[in-house]
C-alpha positions as CSV (number, residue, x, y, z in Angstrom):
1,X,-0.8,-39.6,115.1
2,X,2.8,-40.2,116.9
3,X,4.6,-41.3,113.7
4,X,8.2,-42.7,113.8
5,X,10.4,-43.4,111.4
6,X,11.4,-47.5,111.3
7,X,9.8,-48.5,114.2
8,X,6.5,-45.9,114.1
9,X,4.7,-45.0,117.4
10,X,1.9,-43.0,118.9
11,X,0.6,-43.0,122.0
12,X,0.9,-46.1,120.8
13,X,3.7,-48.5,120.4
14,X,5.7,-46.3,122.5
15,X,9.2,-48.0,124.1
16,X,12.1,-48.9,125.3
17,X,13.2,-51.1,127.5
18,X,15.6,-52.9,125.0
19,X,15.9,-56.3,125.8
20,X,16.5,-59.7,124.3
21,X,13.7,-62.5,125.1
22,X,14.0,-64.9,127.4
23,X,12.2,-67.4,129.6
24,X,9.8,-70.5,128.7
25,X,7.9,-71.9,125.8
26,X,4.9,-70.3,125.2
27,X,1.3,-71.9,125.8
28,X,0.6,-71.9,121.7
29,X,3.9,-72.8,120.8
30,X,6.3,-70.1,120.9
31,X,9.5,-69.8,122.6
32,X,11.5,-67.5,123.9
33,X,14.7,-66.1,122.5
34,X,16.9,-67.6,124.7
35,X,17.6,-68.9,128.5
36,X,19.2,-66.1,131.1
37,X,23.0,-66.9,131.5
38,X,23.8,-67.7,135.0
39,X,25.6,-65.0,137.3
40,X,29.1,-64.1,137.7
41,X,31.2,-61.9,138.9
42,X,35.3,-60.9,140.3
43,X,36.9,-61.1,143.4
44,X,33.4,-61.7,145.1
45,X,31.7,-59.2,143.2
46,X,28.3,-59.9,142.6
47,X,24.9,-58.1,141.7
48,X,21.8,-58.8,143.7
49,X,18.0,-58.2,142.6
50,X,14.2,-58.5,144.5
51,X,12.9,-59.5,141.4
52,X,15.5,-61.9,139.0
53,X,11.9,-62.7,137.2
54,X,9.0,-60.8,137.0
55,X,6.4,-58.7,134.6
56,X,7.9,-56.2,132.4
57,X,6.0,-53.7,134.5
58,X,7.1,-54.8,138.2
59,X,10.1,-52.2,139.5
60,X,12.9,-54.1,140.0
61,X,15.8,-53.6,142.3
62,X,19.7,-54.0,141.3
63,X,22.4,-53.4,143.6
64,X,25.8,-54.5,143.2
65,X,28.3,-55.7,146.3
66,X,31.5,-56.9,147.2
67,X,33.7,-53.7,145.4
68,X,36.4,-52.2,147.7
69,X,34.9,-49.2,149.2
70,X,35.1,-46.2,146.7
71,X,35.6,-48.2,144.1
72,X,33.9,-47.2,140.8
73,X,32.0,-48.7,138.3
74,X,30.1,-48.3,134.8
75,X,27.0,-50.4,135.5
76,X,25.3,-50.9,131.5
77,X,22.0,-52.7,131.0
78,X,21.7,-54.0,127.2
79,X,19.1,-56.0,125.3
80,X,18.6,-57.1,121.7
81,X,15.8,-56.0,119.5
82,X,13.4,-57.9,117.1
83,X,16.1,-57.3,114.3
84,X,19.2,-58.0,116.4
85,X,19.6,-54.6,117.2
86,X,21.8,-54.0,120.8
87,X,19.9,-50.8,122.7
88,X,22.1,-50.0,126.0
89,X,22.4,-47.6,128.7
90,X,25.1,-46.7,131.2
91,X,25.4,-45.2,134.6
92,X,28.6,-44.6,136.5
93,X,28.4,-44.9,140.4
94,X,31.1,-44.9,143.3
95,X,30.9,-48.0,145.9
96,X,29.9,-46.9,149.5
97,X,32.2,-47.6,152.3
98,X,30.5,-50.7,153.0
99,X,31.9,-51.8,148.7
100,X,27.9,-51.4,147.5
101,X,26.1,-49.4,144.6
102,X,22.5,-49.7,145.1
103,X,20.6,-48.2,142.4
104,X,17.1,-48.7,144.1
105,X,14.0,-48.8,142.4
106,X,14.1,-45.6,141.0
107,X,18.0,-45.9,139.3
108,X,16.7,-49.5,138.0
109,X,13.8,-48.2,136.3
110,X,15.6,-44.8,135.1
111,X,18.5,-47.9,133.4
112,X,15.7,-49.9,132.0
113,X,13.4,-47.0,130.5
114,X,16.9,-45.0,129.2
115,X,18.1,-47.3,127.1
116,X,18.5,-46.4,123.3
117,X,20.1,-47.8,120.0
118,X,23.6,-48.7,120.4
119,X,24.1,-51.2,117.4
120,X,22.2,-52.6,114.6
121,X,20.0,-50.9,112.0
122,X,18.4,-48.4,114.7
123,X,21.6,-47.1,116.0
124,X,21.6,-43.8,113.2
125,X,18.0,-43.0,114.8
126,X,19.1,-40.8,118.2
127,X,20.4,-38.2,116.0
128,X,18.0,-38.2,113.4
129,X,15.1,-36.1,114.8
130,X,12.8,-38.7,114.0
131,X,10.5,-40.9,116.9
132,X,12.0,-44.5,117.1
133,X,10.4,-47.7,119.8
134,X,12.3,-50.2,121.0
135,X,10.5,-53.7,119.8
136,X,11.5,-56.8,121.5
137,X,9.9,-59.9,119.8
138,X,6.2,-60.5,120.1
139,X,4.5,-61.9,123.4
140,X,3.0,-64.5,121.0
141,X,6.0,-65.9,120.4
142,X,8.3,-64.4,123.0
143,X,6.7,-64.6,126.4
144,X,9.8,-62.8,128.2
145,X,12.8,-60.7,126.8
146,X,16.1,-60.4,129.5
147,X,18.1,-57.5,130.2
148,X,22.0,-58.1,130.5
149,X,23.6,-55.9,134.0
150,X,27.1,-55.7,133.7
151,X,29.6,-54.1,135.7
152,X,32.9,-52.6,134.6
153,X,35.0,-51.4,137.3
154,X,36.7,-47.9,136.2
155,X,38.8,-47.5,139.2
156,X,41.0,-49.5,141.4
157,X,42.9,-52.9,140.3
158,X,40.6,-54.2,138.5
159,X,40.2,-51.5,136.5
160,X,39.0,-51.6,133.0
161,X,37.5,-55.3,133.8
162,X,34.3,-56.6,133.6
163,X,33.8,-57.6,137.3
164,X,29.9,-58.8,137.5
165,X,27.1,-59.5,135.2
166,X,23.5,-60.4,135.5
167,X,20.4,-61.5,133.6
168,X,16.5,-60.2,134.5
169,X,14.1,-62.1,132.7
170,X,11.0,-59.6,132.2
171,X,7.9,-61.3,131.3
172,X,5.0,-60.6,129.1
173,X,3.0,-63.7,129.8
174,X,4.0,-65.4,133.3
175,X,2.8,-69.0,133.8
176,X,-0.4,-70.0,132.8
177,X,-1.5,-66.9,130.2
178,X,-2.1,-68.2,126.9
179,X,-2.0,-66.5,123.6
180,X,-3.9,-67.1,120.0
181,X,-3.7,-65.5,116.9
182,X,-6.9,-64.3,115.5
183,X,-7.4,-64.0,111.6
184,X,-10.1,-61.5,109.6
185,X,-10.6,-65.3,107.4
186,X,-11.2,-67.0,110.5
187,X,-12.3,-65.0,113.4
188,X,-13.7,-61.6,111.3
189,X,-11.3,-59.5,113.2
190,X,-7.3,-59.5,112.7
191,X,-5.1,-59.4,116.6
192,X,-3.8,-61.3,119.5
193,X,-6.3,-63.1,122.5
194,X,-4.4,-63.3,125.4
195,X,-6.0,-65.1,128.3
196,X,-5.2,-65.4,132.3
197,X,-4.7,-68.8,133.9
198,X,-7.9,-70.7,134.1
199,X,-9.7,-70.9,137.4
200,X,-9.6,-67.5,138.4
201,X,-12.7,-64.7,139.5
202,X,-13.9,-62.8,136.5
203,X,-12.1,-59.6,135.6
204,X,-13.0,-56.7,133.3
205,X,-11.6,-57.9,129.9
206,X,-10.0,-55.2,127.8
207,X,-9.7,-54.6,124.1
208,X,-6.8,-52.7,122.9
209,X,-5.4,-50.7,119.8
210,X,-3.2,-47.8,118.7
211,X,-3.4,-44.9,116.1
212,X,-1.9,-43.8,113.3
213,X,1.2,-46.3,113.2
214,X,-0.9,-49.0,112.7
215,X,-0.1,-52.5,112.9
216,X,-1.1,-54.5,116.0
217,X,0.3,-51.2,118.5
218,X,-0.8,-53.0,121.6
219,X,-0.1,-56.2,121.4
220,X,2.5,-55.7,124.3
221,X,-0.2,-54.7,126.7
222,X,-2.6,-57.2,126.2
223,X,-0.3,-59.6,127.0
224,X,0.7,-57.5,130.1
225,X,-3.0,-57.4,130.8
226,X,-3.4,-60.9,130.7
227,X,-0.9,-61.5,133.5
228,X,-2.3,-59.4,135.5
229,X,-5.9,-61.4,135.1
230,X,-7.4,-59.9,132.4
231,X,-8.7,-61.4,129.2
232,X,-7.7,-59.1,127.1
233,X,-7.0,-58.9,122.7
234,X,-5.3,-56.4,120.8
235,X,-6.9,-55.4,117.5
236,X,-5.1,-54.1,114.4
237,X,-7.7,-52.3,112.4
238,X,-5.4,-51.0,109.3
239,X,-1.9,-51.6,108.2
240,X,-2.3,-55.1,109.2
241,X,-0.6,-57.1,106.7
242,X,-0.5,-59.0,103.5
243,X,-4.1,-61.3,103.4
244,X,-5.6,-59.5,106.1
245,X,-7.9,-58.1,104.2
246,X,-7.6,-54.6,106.3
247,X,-6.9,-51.1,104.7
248,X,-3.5,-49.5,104.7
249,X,-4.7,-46.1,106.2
250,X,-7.6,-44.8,108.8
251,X,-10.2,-44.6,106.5
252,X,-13.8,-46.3,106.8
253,X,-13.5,-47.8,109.8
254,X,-16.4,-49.2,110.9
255,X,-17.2,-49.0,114.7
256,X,-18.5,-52.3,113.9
257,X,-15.8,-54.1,113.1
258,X,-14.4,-53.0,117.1
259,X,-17.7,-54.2,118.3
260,X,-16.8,-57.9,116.9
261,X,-13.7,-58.1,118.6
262,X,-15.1,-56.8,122.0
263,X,-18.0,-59.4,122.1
264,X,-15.9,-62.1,120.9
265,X,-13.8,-60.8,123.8
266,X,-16.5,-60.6,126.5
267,X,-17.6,-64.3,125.3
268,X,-14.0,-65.7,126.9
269,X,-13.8,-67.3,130.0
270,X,-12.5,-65.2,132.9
271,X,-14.0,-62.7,131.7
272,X,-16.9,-60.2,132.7
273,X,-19.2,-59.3,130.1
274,X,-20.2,-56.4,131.7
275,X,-17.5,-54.7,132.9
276,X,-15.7,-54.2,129.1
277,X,-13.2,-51.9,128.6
278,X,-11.9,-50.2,125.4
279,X,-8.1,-48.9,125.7
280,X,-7.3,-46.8,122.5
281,X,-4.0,-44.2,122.0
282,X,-3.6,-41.0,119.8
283,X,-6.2,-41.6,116.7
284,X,-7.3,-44.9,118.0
285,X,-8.7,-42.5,121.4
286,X,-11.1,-41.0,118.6
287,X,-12.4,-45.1,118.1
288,X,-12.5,-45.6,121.6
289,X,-14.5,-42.8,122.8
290,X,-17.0,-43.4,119.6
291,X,-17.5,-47.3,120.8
292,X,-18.1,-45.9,124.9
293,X,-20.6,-43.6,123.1
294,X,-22.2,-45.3,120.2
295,X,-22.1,-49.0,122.0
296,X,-22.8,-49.1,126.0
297,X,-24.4,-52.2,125.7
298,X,-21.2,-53.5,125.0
299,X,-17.9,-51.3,126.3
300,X,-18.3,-50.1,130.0
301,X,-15.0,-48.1,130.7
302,X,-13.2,-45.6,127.9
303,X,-9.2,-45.2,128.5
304,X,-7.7,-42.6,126.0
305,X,-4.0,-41.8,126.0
306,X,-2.5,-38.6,124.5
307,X,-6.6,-38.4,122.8
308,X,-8.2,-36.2,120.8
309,X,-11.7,-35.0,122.0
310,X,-13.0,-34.7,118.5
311,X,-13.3,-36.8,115.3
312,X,-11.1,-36.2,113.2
313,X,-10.3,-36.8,109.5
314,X,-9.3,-39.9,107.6
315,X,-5.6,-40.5,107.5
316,X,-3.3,-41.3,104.1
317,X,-6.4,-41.1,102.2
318,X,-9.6,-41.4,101.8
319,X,-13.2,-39.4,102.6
320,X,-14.0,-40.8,106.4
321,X,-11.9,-42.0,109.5
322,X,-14.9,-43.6,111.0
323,X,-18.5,-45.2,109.8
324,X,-21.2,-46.2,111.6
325,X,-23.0,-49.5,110.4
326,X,-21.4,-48.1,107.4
327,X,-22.4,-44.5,107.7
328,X,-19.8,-42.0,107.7
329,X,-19.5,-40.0,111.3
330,X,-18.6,-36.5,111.2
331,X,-16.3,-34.4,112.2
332,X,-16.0,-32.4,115.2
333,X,-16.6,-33.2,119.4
334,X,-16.9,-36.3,120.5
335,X,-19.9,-37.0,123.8
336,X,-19.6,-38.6,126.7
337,X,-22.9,-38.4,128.0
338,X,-24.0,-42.6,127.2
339,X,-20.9,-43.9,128.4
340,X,-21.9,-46.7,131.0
341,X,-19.1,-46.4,132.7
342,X,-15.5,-44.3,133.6
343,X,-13.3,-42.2,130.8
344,X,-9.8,-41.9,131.8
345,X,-8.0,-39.4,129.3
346,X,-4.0,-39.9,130.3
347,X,-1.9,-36.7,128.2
348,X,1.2,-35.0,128.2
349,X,1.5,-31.3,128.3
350,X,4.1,-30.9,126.3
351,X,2.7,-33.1,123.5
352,X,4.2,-31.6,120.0
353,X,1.6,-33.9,118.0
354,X,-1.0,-32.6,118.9
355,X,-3.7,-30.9,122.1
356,X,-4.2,-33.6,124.0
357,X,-4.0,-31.8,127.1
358,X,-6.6,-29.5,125.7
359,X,-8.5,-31.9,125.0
360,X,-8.3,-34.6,128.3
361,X,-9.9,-30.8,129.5
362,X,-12.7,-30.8,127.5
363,X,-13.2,-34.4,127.9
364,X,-12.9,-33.4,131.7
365,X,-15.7,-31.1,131.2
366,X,-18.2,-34.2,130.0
367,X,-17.2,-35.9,133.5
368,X,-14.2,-37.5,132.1
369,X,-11.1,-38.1,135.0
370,X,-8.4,-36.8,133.5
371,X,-4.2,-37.4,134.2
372,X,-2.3,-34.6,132.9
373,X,1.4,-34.4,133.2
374,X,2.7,-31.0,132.6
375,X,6.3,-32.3,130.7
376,X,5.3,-35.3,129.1
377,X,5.2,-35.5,125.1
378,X,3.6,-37.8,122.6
379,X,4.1,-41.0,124.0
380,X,2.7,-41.8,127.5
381,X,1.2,-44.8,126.8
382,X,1.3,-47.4,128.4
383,X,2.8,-49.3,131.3
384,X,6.5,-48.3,132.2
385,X,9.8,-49.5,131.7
386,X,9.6,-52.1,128.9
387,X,9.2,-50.1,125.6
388,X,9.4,-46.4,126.3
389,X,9.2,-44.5,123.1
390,X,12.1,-42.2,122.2
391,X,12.0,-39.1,120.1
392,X,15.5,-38.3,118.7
393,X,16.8,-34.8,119.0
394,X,18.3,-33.0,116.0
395,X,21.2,-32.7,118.0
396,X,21.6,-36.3,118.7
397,X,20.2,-36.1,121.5
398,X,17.1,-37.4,122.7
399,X,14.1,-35.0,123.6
400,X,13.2,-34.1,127.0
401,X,10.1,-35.5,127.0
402,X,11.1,-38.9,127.1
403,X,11.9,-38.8,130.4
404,X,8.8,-37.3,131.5
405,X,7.2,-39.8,128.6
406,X,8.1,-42.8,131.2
407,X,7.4,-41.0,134.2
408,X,3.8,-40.6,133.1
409,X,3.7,-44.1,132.5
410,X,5.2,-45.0,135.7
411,X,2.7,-42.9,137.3
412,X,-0.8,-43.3,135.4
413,X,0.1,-47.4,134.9
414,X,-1.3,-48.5,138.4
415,X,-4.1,-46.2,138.1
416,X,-5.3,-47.7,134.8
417,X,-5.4,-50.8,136.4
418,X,-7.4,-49.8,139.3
419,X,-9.9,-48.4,137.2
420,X,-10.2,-52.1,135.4
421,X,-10.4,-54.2,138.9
């Protein structure tokens, strides 16, 4: 489920912190898009941050000081997409008497998780009424995107000026992660391996995928994972390319072919083979509860976003979502009852796609923790304020559940985590 139009999306892909990369070379021989432009500012204007560096999911704080008291300013934070694409958002505050507009923690995050299309190919998307992510380059070869802060002053003499800009680098993969491509041809399962520094204690590793958008959804996260110590690979099981030898819908999916990539997973170093955890979103909720059920000697720990507590049927095409060792699995509730270790079921109450509320209940009822947040939609997977997904209103505006979409990440984020340490 959680289909978008150019940039698709379910629980899975969903974003938007628009931002440009930035930072080092990667470990395997990407780079970064660029190198954050020093500061500047007017008249001794200047912005100041706790965190000019950090994960894409570490709140940040920006303030900016030295205005004249009352002084007011348009503060904008803007980023470039995968496709050159600008995505911006804007804020207008007044200086205290002291000449300072602090936007805390929660402003920051509300600038970074806002932003939308402002340029480029995506810009015709906020009034379309279609889902649209935000999709900075890949970790793999972008270990860091940066966000540009300006400030335009839209009072007092220097009115109408820029009088302070800024660069936050937000990284994917800080020092020491490592990345590698994995190939069907090669490896027998198509994704991204994204390893923590060496020489640290064994963490849970965690295997990763989306739904019904395909492609390698959670690529992002892995990498995110990785920095915070977890080995961790993202699998694309359909849609996955030309010579991937993959299908181009959910159909015939073998349980199996998960079960490769999470022992090839638990085999890594850093990583506890027993403490395996399988993170799926929308459709790819359906694989994750099957592999918790059908394989405990492998997967430990089930997280579902936005899920569905049943199996459902194939999608595009087709006679079968999922197989077993090549049989076909029916229809219909999914058990708990062999899981070795926790479910977490994360869901939005206002989710138009489809019950997952309803269903985060019943999976409740099999001992399940559940995390339900009454106004969130579709889309609140996974970690907050680097790419939020956006649902465009018909109106050109966009839907009320993205706010409440990054709020639930914001929320449920550190309490994924804890159930991995």
């Amino acid at each position: 489920m959680g289909r978008m139009a150019n940039v698709r999306t379910t629980a899975a892909t969903a974003l938007v912190v628009a931002l440009a990369a930035a930072g080092c070379a990667s470990d395997d021989g990407g780079t970064s898009a660029g190198s954050p432009a020093k500061p500047s500012g007017r008249d001794g204007v200047h912005f100041v941050t706790d965190h000019p560096r950090a994960r894409a999911d570490q709140p940040t704080s920006v303030r900016l000081e030295g205005l004249a008291p009352r002084t007011r300013v348009a503060v904008r934070a803007q980023a470039e997409d995968q496709s050159g694409g600008t995505w911006a958002a804007t804020v207008t505050r007044t200086a205290d008497r002291d000449g300072t507009v602090d936007l805390g923690r929660e402003g920051t995050g509300r600038l970074l998780s806002g932003m939308l299309p402002a340029g480029g190919r995506t810009a015709k998307m906020t009034g379309s009424g279609k889902a649209f992510s935000y999709h900075p380059g890949p970790p793999a070869g972008q270990r860091a995107y940066t966000v540009r802060f300006t400030a335009t002053a839209t009072s007092g003499q220097n009115k109408g000026r820029r009088v302070a800009r800024r660069d936050l680098v937000r990284q994917w993969l800080t020092e020491g992660t490592t990345h590698r491509k994995l190939t069907v041809d090669k490896d027998k399962v198509d994704g991204d391996l994204y390893l923590p520094p060496k020489g640290g204690a064994r963490q849970a590793p965690v295997l990763v995928f989306g739904g019904s958008e395909g492609g390698n959804a959670g690529t992002y996260t892995a990498a995110l994972l990785a920095s915070h110590g977890h080995p961790a690979m993202s699998v694309c099981y359909f849609r996955c390319g030309k010579g991937s030898h993959r299908p181009n819908g959910i159909d015939d999916i073998d349980l199996d072919y998960f079960t490769r990539a999470g022992e090839l997973l638990r085999e890594q170093e850093g990583a506890d083979p027993d403490r395996l955890a399988v993170m799926g979103n929308s459709r790819g909720s359906e694989a994750a509860q099957l592999l918790g059920q059908r394989r405990p000697e492998v997967f430990h720990d089930v997280l579902a976003y936005a899920p569905s507590s049943q199996v459902n049927g194939p999608y595009l095409s087709g006679t079968t979502a999922w197989t077993d060792h090549g049989e076909p699995i029916p229809t219909g509730p999914i058990p708990l009852d062999r899981v070795r270790g926790s479910v977490l079921a994360v869901a939005g109450g206002n989710d138009k796609m489809w019950g997952s509320q309803a269903a985060a209940g019943r999976m409740a009822g099999q001992g399940a923790k559940q995390l339900v947040y009454p106004d969130a939609g579709h889309h609140v997977n996974w970690f907050p304020y680097a790419q939020p997904g956006q649902e465009g209103g018909a109106d050109g505006a966009v839907t009320r559940t993205s706010e409440a979409d990054q709020r639930a990440r914001a929320d449920s984020w550190p309490k994924v985590l804890k159930v991995l340490d």
